[in-house]
C-alpha positions in Angstrom: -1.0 -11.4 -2.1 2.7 -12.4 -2.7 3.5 -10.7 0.9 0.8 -12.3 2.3 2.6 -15.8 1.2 6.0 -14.5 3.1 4.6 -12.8 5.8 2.5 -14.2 9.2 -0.2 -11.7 9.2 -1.4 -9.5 6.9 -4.4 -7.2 5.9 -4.9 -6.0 2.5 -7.3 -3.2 2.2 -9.3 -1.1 -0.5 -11.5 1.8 -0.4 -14.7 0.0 -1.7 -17.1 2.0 -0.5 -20.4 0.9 2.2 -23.5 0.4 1.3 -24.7 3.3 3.1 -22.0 5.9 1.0 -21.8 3.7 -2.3 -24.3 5.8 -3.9 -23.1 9.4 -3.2 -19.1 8.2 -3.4 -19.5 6.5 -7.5 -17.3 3.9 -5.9 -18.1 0.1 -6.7 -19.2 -1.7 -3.6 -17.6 -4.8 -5.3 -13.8 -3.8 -4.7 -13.7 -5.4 -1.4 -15.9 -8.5 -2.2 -13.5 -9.1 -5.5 -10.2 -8.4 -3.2 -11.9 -11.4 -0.3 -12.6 -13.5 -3.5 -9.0 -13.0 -4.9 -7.6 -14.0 -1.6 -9.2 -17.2 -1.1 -8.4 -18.5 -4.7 -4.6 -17.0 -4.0 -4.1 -17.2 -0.8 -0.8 -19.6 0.1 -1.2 -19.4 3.7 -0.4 -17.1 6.6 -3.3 -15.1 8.0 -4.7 -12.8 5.8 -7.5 -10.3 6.3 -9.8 -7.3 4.2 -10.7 -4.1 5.3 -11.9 -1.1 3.6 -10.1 2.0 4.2 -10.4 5.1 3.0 -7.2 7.6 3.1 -9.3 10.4 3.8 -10.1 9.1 7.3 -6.4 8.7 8.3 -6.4 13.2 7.9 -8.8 13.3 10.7 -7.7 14.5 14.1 -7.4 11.6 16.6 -8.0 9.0 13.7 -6.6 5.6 15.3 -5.5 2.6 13.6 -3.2 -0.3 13.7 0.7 0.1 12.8 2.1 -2.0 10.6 6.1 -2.5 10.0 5.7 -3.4 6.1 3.0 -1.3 4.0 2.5 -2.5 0.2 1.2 -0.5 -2.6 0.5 -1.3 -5.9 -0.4 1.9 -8.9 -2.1 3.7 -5.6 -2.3 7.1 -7.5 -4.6 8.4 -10.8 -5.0 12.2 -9.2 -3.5 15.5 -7.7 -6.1 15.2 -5.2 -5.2 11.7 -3.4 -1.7 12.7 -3.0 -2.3 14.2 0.6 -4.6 11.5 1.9 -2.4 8.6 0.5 0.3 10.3 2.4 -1.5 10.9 5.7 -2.8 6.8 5.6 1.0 6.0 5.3 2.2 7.8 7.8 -0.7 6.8 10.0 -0.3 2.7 9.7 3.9 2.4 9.3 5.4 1.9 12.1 8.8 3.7 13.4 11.5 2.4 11.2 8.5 0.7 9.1 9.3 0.2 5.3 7.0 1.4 2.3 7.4 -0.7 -0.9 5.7 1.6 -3.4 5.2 -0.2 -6.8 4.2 2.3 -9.6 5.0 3.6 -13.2 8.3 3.9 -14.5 7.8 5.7 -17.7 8.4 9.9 -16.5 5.8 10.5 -19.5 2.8 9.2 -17.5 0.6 11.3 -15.0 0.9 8.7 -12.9 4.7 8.5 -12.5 4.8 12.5 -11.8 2.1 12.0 -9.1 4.0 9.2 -7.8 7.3 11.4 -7.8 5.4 14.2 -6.0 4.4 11.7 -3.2 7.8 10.7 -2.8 9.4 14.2 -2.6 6.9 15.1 0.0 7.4 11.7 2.0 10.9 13.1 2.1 10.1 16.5 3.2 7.9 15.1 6.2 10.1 12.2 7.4 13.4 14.7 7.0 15.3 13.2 4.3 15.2 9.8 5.9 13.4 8.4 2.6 15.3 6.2 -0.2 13.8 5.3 -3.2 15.4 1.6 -4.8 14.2 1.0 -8.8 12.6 -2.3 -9.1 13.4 -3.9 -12.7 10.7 -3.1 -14.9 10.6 -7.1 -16.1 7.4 -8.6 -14.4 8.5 -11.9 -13.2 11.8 -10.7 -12.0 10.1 -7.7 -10.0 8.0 -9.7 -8.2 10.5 -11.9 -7.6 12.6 -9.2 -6.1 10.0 -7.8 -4.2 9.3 -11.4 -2.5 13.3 -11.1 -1.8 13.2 -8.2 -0.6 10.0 -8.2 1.8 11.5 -11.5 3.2 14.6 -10.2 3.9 13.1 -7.4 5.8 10.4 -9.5 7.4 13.6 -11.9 8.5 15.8 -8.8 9.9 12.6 -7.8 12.2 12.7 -11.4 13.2 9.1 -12.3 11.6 10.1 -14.4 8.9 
């Protein structure tokens, strides 16, 4: 939601499941109703939209979507298994020269950090080395303040802010 208050349009998304696979996936239909609620309580203007998506989709053949120039992610990864999906959803919505801010786990004695790691060395592989990873501070306030910096500043270089 914070690059939803620098940016003109955005779309935050979450698996969430539909009520016709809810049952069979375990996944809580709720996650997109709490994510619409959490924007219109937080919401500080701009345009700012929900959709479900599933990463799965985006390793389909001929699977068409929107690209965007900034993609967000927040603790995206709890298993092995997501890694490849995750990676194929990336590359399918960033846009040439797009910009990934990956928030995640600093502490290397976490699952999560390693799966993270793992995603990032194959995001290098793919995109030929053109990947660099910048350390956010690990203090809240001043990582989120950072990041709001930092997606301004890019949104401002592309001429969008």
């Amino acid at each position: 939601l914070s690059a939803a208050q620098i940016a003109g349009s955005t779309v935050l998304s979450d698996w969430g499941g539909e009520l016709d696979d809810a049952v069979d996936s375990g996944q809580p239909l709720e996650l997109l109703e709490n994510l619409r609620f959490n924007v219109q309580c937080n919401s500080g203007g701009g345009d700012t939209s929900v959709t479900r998506l599933d990463w799965n989709d985006c390793l389909k053949r001929g699977f068409g979507c929107e690209k965007f120039d900034l993609v967000v992610g927040s603790d995206l990864l709890y298993d092995e298994i997501a890694i490849k999906p995750l990676l194929a959803a990336v590359l399918t919505h960033l846009a040439p020269g797009g910009r990934l801010f990956l928030m995640c786990p600093a502490d290397p004695l976490l699952s999560r950090y390693i799966l993270n790691e793992r995603f990032v060395s194959l995001l290098r592989e793919l995109e030929g080395g053109r990947v660099t990873v910048e350390a956010l501070r690990l203090d809240y306030a001043e990582s989120v303040t950072q990041l709001r910096a930092d997606i301004a500043k890019d949104l401002a270089g592309r001429g969008q802010g």
